[in-house]
MARMIPA-852536 format. One record per residue (C-alpha): residue number from 1; residue in three letters; x, y, z. Coordinates in nm, 2 decimals. Each point is the difference from the previous one (the first is absolute). Example, Ala and Ser with C-alpha at 12.3 -4.5 7.8 and 13.67 -1.06 7.14 Angstrom:
    k    r       u       v       w
    1  ALA    1.23   -0.45    0.78
    2  SER    0.14    0.34   -0.07
// end
This chain:
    k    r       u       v       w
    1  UNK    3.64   -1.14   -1.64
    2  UNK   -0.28    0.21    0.06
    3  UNK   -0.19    0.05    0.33
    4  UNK   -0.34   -0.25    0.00
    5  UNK   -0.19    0.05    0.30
    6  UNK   -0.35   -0.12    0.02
    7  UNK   -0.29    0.14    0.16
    8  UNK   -0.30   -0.19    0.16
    9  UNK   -0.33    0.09    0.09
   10  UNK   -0.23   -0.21    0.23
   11  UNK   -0.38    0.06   -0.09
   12  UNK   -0.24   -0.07    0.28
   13  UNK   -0.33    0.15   -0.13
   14  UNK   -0.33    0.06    0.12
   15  UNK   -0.25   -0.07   -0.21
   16  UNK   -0.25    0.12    0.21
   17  UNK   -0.17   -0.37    0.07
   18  UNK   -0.08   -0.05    0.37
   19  UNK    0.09    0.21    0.32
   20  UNK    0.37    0.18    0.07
   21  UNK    0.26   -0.30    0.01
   22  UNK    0.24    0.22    0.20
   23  UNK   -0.17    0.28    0.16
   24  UNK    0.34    0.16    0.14
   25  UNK    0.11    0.02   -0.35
   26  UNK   -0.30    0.18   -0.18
   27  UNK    0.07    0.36   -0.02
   28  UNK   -0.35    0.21    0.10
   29  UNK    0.03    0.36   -0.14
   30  UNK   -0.24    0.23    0.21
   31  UNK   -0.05    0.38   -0.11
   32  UNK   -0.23    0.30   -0.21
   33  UNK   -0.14   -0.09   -0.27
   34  UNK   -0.30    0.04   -0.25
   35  UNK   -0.12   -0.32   -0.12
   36  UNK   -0.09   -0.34    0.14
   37  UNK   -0.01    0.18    0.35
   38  UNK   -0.03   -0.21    0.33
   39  UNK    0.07   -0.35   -0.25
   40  UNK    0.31   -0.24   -0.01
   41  UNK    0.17    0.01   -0.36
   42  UNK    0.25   -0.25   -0.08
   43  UNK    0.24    0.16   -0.21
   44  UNK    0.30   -0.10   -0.22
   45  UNK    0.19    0.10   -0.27
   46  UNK   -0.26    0.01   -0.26
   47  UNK   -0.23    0.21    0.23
   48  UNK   -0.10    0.33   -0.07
   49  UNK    0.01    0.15    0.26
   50  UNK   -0.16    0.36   -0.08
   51  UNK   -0.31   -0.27   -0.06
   52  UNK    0.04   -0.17    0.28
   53  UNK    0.06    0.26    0.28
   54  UNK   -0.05    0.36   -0.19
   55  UNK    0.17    0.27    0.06
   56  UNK    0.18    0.11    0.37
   57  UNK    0.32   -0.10    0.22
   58  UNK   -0.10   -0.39   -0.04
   59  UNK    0.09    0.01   -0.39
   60  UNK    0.31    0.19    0.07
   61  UNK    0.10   -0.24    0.26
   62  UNK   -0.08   -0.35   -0.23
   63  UNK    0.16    0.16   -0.31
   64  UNK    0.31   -0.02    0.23
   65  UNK   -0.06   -0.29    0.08
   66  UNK   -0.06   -0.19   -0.28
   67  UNK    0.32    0.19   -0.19
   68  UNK    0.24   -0.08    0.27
   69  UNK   -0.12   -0.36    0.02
   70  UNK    0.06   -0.12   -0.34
   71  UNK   -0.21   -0.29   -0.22
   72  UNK   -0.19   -0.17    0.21
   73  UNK   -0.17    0.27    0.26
   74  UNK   -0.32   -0.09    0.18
   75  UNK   -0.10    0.15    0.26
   76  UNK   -0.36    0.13    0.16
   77  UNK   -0.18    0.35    0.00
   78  UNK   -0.28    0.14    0.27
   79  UNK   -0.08    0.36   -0.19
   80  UNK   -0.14    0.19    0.29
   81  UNK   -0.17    0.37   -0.02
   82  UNK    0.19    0.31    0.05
   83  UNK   -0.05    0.14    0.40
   84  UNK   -0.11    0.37   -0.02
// end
């Protein structure tokens, strides 16, 4: 007989309606970017994040993110300017 194992998935999504349900849980990225600067951007795995954030270490950091988090990544973005 062949090996059947199953895999589940629980889904708790956000749809965005109302205020964080779990603060502790909400991921809020914080770094350089060029776009959006000094606004909160949800974020999940439809976002695209050179549109949401730009350029800089902020995009490097949620592209991470979102690929080591798998199907149903949401998280927050606060682009902030670069410090000269």
């Amino acid at each position: 007989m062949g090996d059947f194992r199953g895999l589940v998935q629980v889904n708790n999504l956000n749809l965005g309606q109302g205020e964080f349900p779990e603060v502790e849980r909400t991921f809020l990225f914080v770094g350089e970017g060029t776009e959006n600067l000094g606004t909160v951007v949800p974020l999940d795995t439809q976002s695209d994040l050179l549109v949401a954030v730009g350029a800089g270490s902020l995009h490097d950091q949620l592209v991470a993110a979102k690929l080591n988090a798998g199907q149903n990544w949401q998280a927050y973005a606060l682009p902030v300017a670069a410090q000269v």
